[in-house]
C-alpha positions as CSV (number, residue, x, y, z in Angstrom):
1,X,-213.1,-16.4,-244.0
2,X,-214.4,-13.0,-243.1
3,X,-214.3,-10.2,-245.2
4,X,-214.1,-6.1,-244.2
5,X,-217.2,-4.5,-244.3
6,X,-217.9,-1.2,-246.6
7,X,-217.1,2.0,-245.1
8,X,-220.1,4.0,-243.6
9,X,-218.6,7.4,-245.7
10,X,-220.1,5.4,-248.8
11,X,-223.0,3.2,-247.4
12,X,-226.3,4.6,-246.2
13,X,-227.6,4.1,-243.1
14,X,-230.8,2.1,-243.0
15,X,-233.2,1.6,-240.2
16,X,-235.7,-1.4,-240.0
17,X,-239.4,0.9,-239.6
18,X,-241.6,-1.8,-237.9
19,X,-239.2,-1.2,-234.9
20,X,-239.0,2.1,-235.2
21,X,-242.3,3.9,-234.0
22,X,-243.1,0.8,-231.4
23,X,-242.2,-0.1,-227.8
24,X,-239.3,-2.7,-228.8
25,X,-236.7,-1.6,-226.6
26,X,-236.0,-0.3,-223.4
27,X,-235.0,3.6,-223.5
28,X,-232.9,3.0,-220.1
29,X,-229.2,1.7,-219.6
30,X,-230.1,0.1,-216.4
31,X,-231.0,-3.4,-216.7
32,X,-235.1,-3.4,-217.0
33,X,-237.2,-6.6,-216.5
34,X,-240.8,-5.2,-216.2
35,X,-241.9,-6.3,-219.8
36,X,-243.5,-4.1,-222.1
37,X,-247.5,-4.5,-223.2
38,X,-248.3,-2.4,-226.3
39,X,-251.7,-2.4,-227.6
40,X,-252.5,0.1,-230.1
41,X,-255.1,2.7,-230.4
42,X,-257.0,0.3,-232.5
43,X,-256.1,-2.4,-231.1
44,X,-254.7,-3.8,-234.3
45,X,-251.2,-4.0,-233.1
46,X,-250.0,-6.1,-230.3
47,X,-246.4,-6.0,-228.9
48,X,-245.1,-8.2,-226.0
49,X,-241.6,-7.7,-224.9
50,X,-239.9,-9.8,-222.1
51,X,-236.6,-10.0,-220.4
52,X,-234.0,-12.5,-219.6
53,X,-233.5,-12.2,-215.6
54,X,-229.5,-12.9,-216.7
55,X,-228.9,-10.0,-219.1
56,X,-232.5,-7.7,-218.6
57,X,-234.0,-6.6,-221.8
58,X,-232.2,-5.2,-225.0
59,X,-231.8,-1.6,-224.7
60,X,-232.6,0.9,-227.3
61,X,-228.0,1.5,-227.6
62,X,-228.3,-1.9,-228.1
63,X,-230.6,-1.3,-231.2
64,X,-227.4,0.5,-232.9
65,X,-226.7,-2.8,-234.0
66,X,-229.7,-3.9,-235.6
67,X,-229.0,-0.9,-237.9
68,X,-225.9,-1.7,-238.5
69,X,-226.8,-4.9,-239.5
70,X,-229.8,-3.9,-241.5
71,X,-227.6,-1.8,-243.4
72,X,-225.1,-4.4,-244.0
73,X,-228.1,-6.5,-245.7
74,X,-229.4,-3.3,-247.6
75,X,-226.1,-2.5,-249.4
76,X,-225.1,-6.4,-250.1
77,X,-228.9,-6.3,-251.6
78,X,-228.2,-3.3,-253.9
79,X,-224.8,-4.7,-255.1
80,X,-227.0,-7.1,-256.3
81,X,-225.4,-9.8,-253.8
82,X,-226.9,-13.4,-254.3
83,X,-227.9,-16.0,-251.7
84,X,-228.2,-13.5,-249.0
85,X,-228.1,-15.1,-245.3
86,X,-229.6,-14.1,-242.1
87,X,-226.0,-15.1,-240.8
88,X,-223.6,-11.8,-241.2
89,X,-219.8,-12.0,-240.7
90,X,-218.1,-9.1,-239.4
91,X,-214.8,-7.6,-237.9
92,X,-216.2,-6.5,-234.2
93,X,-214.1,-3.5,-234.7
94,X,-215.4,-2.4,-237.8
95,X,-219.3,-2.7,-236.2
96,X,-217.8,-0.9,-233.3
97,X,-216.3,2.0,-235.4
98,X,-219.3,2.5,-237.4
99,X,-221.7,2.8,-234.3
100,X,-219.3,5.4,-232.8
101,X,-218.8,3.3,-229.9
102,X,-214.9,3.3,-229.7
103,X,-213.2,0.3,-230.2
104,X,-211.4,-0.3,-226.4
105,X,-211.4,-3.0,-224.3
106,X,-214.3,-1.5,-222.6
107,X,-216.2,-1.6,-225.9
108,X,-216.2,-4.8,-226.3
109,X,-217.3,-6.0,-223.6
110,X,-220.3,-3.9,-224.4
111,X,-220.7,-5.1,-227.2
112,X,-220.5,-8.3,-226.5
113,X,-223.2,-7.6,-223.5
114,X,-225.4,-6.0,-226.2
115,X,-225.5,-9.4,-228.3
116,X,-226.6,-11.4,-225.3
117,X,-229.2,-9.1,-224.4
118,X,-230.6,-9.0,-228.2
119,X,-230.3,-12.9,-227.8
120,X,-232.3,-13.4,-224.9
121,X,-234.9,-10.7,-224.9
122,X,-238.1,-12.6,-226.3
123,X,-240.6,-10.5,-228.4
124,X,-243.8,-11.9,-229.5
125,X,-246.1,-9.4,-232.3
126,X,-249.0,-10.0,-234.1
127,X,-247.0,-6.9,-236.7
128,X,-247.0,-9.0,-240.1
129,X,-249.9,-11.0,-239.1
130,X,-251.6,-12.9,-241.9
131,X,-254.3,-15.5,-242.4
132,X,-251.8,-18.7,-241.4
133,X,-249.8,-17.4,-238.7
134,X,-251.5,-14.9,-235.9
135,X,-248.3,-13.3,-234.2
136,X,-244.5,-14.8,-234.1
137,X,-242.5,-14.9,-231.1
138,X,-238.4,-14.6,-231.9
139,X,-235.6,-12.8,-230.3
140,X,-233.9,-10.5,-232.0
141,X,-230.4,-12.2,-233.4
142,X,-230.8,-16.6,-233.0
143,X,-227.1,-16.9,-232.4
144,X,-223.5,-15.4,-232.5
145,X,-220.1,-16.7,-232.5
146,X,-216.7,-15.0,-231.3
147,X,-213.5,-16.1,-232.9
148,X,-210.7,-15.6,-231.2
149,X,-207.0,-16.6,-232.0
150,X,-205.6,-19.2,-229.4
151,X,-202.0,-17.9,-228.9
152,X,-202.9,-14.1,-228.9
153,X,-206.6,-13.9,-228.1
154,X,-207.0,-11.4,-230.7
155,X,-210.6,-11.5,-232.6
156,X,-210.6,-13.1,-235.9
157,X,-214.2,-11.8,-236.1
158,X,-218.1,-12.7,-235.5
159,X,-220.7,-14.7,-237.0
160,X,-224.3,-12.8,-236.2
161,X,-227.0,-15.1,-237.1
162,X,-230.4,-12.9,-237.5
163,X,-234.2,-13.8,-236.3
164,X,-235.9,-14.8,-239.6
165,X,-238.8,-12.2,-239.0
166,X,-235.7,-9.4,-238.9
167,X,-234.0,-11.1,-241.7
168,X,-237.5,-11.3,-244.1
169,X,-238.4,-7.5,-242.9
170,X,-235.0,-6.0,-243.7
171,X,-235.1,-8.2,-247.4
172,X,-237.9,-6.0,-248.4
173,X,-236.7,-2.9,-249.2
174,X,-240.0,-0.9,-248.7
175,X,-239.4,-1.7,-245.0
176,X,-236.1,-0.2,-244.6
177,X,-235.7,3.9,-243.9
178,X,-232.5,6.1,-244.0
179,X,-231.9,8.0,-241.4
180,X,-228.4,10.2,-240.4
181,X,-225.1,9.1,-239.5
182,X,-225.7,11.7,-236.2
183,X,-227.9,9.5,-235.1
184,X,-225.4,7.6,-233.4
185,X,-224.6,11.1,-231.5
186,X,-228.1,11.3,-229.5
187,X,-227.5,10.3,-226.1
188,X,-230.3,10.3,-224.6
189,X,-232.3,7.0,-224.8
190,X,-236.0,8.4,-225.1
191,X,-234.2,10.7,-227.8
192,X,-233.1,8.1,-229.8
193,X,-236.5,6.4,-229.6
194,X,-238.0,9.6,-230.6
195,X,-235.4,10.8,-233.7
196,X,-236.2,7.1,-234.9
197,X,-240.3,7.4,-234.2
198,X,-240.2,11.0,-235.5
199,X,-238.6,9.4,-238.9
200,X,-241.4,6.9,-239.1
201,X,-243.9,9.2,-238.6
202,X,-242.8,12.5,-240.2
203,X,-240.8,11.4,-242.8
204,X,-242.8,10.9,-245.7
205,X,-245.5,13.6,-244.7
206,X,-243.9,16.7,-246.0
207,X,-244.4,20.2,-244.5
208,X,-247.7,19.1,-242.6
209,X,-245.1,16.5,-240.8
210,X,-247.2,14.6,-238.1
211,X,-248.2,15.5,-234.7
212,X,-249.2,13.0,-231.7
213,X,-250.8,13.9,-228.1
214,X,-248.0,13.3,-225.5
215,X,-250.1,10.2,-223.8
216,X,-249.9,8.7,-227.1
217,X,-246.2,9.1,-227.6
218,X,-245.7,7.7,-224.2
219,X,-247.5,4.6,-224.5
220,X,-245.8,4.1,-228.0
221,X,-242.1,4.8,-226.7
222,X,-242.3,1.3,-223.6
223,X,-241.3,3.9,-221.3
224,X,-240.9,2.9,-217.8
225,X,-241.0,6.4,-216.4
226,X,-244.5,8.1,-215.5
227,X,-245.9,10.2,-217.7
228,X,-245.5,13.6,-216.2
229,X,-242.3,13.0,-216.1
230,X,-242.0,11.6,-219.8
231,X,-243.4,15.0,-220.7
232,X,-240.8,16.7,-219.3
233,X,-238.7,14.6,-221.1
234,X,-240.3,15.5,-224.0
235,X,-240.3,19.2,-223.6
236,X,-236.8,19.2,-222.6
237,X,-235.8,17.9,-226.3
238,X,-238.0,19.7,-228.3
239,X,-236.3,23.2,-226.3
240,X,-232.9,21.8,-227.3
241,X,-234.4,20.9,-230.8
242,X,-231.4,19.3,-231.7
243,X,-232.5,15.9,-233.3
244,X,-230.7,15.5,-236.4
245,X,-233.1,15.7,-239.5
246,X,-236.1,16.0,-237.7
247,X,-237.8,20.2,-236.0
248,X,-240.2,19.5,-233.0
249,X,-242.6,22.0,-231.5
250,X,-244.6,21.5,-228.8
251,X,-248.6,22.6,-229.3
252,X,-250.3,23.5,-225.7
253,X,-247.5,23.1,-224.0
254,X,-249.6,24.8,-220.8
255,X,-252.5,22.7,-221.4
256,X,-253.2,19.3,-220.2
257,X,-252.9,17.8,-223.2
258,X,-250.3,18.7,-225.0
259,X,-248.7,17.5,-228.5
260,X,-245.7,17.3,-230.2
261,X,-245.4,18.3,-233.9
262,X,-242.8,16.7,-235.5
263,X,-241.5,17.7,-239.4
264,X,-238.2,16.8,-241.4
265,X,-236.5,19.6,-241.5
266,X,-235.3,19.8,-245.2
267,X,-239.1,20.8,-245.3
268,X,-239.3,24.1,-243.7
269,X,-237.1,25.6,-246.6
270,X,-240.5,26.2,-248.5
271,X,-242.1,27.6,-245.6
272,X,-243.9,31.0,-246.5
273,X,-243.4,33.8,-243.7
274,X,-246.8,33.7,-242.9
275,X,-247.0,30.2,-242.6
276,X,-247.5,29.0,-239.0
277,X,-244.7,26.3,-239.1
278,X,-242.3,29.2,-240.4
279,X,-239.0,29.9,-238.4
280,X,-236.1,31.2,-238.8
281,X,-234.4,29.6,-241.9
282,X,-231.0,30.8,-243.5
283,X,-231.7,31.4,-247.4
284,X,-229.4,33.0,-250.1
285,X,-230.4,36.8,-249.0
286,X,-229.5,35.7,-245.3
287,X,-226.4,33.4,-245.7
288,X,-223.9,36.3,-245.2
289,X,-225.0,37.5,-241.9
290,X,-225.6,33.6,-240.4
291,X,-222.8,33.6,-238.4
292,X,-222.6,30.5,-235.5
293,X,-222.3,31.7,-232.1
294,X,-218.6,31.7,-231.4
295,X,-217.6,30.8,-227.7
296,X,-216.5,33.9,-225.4
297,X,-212.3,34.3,-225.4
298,X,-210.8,36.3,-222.6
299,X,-207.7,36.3,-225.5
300,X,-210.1,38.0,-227.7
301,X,-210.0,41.2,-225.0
302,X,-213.9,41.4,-224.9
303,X,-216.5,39.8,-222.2
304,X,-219.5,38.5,-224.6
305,X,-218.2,38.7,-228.4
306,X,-221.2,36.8,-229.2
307,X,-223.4,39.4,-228.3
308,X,-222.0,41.4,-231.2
309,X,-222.4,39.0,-233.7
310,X,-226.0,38.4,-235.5
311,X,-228.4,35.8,-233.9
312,X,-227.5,32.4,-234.9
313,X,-230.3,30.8,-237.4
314,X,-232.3,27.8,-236.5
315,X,-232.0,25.8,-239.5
316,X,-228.8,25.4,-242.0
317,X,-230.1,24.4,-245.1
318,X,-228.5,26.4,-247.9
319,X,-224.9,26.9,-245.9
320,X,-222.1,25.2,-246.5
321,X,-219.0,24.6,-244.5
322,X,-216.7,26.9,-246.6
323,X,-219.2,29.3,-245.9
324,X,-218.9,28.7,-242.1
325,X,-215.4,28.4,-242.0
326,X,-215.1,31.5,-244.1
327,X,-217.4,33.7,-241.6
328,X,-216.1,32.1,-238.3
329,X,-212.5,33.5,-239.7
330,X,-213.4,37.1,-240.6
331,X,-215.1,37.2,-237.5
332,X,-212.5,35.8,-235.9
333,X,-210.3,38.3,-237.4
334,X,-212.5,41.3,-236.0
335,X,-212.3,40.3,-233.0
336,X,-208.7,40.6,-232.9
337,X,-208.7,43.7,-234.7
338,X,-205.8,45.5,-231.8
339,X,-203.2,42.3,-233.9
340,X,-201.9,38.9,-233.0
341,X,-200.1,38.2,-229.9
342,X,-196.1,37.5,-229.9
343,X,-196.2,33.9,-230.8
344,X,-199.5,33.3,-231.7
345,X,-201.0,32.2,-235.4
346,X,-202.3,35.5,-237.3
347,X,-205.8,35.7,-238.5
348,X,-207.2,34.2,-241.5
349,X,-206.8,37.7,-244.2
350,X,-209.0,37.7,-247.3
351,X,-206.4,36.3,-249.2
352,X,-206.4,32.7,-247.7
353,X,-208.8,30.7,-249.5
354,X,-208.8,27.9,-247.1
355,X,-208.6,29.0,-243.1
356,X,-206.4,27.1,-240.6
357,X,-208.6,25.5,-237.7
358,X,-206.7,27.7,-234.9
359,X,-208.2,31.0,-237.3
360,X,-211.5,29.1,-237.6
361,X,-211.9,28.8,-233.9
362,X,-210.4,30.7,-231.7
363,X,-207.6,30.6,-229.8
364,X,-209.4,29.5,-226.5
365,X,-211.2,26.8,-228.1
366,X,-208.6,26.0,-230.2
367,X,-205.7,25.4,-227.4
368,X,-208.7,23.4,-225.3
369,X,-209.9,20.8,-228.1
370,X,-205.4,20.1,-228.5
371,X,-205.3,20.0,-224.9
372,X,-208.2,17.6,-224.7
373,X,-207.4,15.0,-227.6
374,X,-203.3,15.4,-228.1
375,X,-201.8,14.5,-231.0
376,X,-203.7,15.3,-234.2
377,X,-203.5,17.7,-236.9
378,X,-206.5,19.7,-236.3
379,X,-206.3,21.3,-240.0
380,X,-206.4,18.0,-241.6
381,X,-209.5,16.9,-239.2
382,X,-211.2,19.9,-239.9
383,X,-211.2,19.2,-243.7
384,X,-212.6,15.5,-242.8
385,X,-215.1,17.2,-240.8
386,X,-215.9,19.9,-243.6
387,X,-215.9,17.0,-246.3
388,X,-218.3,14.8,-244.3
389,X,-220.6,18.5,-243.9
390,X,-220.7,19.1,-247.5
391,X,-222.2,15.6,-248.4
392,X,-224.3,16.1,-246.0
393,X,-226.0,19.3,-246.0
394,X,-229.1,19.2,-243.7
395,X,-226.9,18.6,-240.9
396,X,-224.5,21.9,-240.4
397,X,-224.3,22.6,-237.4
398,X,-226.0,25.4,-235.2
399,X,-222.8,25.9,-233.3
400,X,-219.6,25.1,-235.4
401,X,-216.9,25.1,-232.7
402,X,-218.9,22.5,-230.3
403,X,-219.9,19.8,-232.9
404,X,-216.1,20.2,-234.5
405,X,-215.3,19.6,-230.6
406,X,-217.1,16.4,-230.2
407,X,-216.2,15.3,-233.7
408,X,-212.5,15.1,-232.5
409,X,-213.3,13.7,-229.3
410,X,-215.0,10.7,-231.3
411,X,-211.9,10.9,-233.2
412,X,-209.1,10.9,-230.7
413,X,-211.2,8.0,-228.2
414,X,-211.1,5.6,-231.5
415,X,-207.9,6.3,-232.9
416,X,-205.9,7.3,-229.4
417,X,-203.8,4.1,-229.4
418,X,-202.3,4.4,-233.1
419,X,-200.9,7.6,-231.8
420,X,-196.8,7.4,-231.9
421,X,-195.9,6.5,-228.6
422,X,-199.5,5.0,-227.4
């Protein structure tokens, strides 16, 4: 009766847009039942968002999967699938790998609280308005249904039945946006909001991207937090600049009314020096010298080795992760140019066309990420990890070690309990 859905390593990601640059969810975990009044600029656009006193209002986490089902739809509508419904059947632990939400007992029960949130949070929106109908009131999935098997109360899997105005949005394709598989890595709930309004908004507007006054982006983003303190909020991610896709700078930051500039990163690449956007950007004549910062090792017998090596770049758009793993060796190598220590792995030497992770990353970090996720071959993850970089090039990391950190940790909390012995 159900069927396994495509993996995520071959299907895009697809985001629904109408719900992207609008106040539709709530950007807090803890349960919200103020409602949210949007009224555009214009006043063209009217959104109304109310809670269930039960379950409190669906949360932007609990938005992950409305993409995940969007995407569903999408690739089943490229296959050139027939008699598509707005009721999807899925394994709950295939939904719950694909989000990056683990798939423990824990999970599920959050997953399960997402779907009765999405079920009960009423919106009503004039968005899609026409001459016969003046706004639609729905809630964001009609239905859902748990299988479970009576003797070992194991899932057998879910139907999700869809609200007709998602289900008729999603079916026209013009309406639907990629958007990155690190998405599901932003943690921060008004950062999620924003990577997904930044797409909206910036996406198809080249190097000029699109900027917004911070009162603006506050009464777009339904948040319940005042605005002072949503623009410190704001400042704070566009310092860490760490969205993936998307470069944010902040114009008048001292003034009182400041805005945020957001562009697509995959844009600055044809920046000019002079041009007022420009920052640092690794090209073909730089490439060489774009080493990531390494994290300090007291093994390595110096205090700061990153202060020796050249200042990491800000965007990593013609690198690849042979190239990183390549430079992270020979400088690891350097490093521990007075020889390897009685038992320990050798450096990576020019020879070795492919270094091993312990040569890639240290020894330090390379003894703490076996310490903290036991178990795995770090040398085969690493190539997973490098294979997933090279398909997707605009989003190599800044700091090579850390993300290949939390990559296994992702790993090791899904995957833990088919460990030998777990």
């Amino acid at each position: 009766m159900f069927f396994t859905l495509p993996d995520f390593s071959d299907v895009s990601l697809r985001d629904y847009q109408e719900t992207m640059q609008r106040p539709f969810f709530s950007l807090s975990k803890k349960k919200r039942l103020k409602p949210i009044e949007y009224l555009s600029p214009d006043k063209s656009v009217t959104v109304h968002v109310s809670a269930n006193p039960a379950y409190g209002m669906a949360t932007i986490w609990d938005a992950d999967i409305m993409i995940y089902l969007a995407s569903h739809l999408n690739e089943l509508r490229e296959r050139g699938e027939n008699d598509l419904s707005p009721t999807i059947r899925v394994q709950p632990g295939d939904l719950l790998k694909r989000i990056c939400w683990g798939v423990s007992g824990r999970a599920y029960e959050r997953l399960v609280g997402a779907l009765d949130r999405l079920q009960a949070t009423t919106i009503k929106t004039n968005i899609r308005a026409n001459s016969k109908t003046r706004e639609t009131t729905f809630s964001w999935i009609d239905s859902y249904t748990h299988l479970v098997d009576e003797r070992t109360q194991r899932s057998l899997g879910m139907e999700i039945t869809l609200s007709k105005w998602f289900f008729d949005g999603v079916m026209d394709k013009r309406n639907v946006l990629a958007i990155s598989p690190l998405y599901f890595e932003i943690t921060s709930g008004l950062g999620k909001w924003l990577y997904r309004a930044a797409r909206k908004h910036a996406g198809g507007n080249g190097r000029d991207g699109f900027t917004i006054g911070f009162e603006t982006l506050h009464q777009k983003s339904g948040s319940e937090s005042s605005l002072p303190s949503f623009k410190n909020k704001i400042l704070e991610l566009a310092r860490s600049n760490s969205l993936p896709d998307i470069n944010l700078e902040v114009l008048g930051a001292e003034t009182p009314r400041p805005k945020l500039r957001m562009v697509m990163r995959k844009h600055l690449e044809s920046l000019t020096p002079d041009d007022p956007l420009t920052r640092p950007v690794t090209t073909s004549r730089t490439r060489q010298s774009a080493v990531p910062a390494l994290p300090p090792s007291p093994a390595q017998g110096l205090k700061s080795p990153a202060r020796d090596l050249p200042p990491e770049p800000k965007a990593e758009d013609f690198v690849t992760a042979a190239d990183i793993r390549g430079l992270l060796s020979r400088t690891t190598a350097g490093l521990h140019a007075d020889g390897p220590k009685r038992g320990k792995t050798p450096p990576a030497t020019a020879t070795r066309q492919t270094p091993r992770a312990r040569d890639v990353l240290g020894t330090e970090v390379y003894e703490t990420i076996k310490a903290d996720c036991p178990g795995w071959d770090l040398d085969a993850l690493m190539a997973q990890f490098d294979s997933f970089l090279d398909r997707n090039p605009g989003e190599l990391p800044r700091n090579y070690a850390k993300r290949f950190h939390g990559f296994v940790r992702k790993h090791h909390e899904r995957n833990k309990y088919s460990l030998p012995g777990m």
